[in-house]
N, C-alpha and C positions, 0 to 999 in steps of 0.2 A: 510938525506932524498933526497938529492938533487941529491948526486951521485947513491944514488938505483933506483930512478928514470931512471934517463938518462940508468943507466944500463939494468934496465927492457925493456924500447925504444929499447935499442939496441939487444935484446934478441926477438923482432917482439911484445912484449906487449903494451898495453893501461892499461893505469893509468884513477882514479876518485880522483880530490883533492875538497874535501867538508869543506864548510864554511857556516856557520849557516848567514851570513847577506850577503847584496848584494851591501850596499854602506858603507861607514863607519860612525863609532859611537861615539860621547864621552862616551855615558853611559854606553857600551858593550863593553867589553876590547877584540873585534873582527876582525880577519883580515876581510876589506870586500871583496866580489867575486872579483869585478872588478880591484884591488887592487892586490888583490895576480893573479889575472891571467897574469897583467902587469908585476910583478916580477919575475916568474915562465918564460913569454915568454924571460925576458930578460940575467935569470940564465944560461937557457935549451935553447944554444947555437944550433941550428939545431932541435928541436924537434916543432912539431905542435902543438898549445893551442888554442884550443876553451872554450869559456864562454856559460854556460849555468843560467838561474835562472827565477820568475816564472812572472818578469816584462813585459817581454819577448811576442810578440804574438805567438798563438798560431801555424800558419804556418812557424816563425822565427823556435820554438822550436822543432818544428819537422825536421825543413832541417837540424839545426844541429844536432840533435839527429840520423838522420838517416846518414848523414856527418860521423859521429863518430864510427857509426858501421860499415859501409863500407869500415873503414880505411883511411879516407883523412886524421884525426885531431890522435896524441896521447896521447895526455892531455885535459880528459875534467875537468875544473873546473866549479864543477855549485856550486848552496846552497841543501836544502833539497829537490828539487822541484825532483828530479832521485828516491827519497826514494822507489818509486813502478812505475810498469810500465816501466821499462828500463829494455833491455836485450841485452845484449852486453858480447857473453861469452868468446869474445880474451882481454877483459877488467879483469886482475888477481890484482889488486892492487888499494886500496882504500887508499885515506891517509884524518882524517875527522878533523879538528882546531877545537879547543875548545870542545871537546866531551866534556869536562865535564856539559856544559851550553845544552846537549839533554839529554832528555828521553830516557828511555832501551828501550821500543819499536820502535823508533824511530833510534837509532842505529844497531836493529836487523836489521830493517828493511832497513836502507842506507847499511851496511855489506852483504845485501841478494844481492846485486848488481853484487858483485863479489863471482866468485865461481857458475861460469854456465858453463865453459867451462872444458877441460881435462888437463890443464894446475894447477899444485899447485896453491893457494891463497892466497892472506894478507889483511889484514884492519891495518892499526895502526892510535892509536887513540892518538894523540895531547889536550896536555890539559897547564892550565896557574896554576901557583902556586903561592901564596899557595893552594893548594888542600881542601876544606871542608872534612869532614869524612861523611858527604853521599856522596859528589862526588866520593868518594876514594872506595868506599862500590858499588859504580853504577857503577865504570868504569870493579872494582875486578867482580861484576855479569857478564857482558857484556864477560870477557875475560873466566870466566870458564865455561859457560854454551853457547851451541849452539842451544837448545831446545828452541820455542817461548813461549809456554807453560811456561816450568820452568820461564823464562826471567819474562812471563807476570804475575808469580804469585809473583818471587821477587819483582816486581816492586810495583804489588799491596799490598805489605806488606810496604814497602820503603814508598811510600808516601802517602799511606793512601787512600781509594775509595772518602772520600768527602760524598758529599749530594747523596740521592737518591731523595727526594724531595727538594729542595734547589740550588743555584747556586756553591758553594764549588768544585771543581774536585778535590781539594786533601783536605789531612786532615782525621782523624778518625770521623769515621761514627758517631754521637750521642747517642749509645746504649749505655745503663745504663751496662747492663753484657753482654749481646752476643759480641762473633766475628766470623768475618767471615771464619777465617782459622781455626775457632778451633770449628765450632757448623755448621759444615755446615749440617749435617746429622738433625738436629733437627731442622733448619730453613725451609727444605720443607715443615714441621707439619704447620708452622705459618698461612697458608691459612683457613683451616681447622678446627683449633684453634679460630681464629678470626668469622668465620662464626660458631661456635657452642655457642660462647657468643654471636656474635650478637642474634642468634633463642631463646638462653634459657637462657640468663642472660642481656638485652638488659639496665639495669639499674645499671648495672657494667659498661654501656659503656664507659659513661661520667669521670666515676672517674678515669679509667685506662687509658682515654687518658689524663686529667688532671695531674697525678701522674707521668705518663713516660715522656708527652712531656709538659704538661705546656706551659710554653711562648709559646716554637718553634711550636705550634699550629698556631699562628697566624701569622708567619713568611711559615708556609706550606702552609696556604692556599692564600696567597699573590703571592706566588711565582707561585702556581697551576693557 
């Protein structure tokens, strides 16, 4: 990666090297920013390294952001903080550590970085092994699909939507039988449904919510 780098430099391009932290970690087997921007400046013999991340003030992050697109810098290293909001279309090569510790949307969306300008594009994506088999199934969605849509629906199959009343963001929904990818057509009825027992069976109510959520009644309305 080091020599495609420097090659790409030499070819008039800007590089993005993304790292998920910004100092380092025992607990996160993570390079951090600051860290790898030091060893990057001292690999990349002649090449320009700026640091970007979101500790950072606000008018810091814009000089160098704007630094970067004008050509002073050819390496930005930030963390996720570029994920939106960055346009930089002589910028064709992304390189992200540790992708397997982000989110598929969150990858779309660091890889939407690059690929704004008329030049070919790359992302590669760095990961630590051993590899989990969700991680190996997230990195595999990420690499065959460039649709955010598809990305956004694999992902919400992958880890689950969580609570809709509850704290949870992942995890499967608490439905007894419904799912979402598979009954989507019959869940707009639910409205409609719900207010036709309320008008004319208002003495079912108690039992059907007794019956389906029990407990997690009293964990809903806590949370409400």
């Amino acid at each position: 990666m080091i020599a495609r780098i420097a090659d790409w430099v030499r070819q008039g391009h800007q590089v993005y090297w993304v790292c998920p932290l910004i100092e380092e970690s025992e607990s996160l087997q993570c390079e951090a920013a600051e860290k790898t921007a030091l060893t990057l400046s001292e690999q990349l013999t002649g090449i320009r390294v700026c640091l970007l991340h979101g500790r950072m003030k606000a008018t810091e992050k814009d000089h160098i952001m704007q630094a970067f697109k004008s050509g002073e810098y050819d390496l930005m290293v930030a963390t996720t903080v570029i994920e939106v909001g960055v346009d930089v279309p002589n910028a064709s090569l992304m390189v992200i550590e540790n992708a397997e510790r982000l989110g598929l949307s969150q990858l779309h969306q660091l890889r939407g970085r690059v690929g704004r300008g008329s030049s070919d594009s790359y992302c590669v994506l760095l990961y630590q092994t051993p590899l989990s088999a969700i991680g190996r199934e997230r990195l595999s969605i990420i690499k065959q699909h460039q649709d955010g849509f598809t990305i956004a629906e694999q992902d919400l199959a992958l880890r689950g939507p969580g609570e809709m009343m509850g704290t949870r963001q992942t995890g499967q929904l608490l439905f007894k039988i419904a799912k979402l990818d598979r009954d989507q057509a019959l869940l707009e009825h639910i409205p409609s449904a719900a207010k036709m027992i309320m008008q004319d069976h208002p003495e079912s109510v108690p039992l059907l919510i007794q019956r389906w959520i029990g407990q997690q009644r009293q964990n809903y309305q806590e949370t409400a």
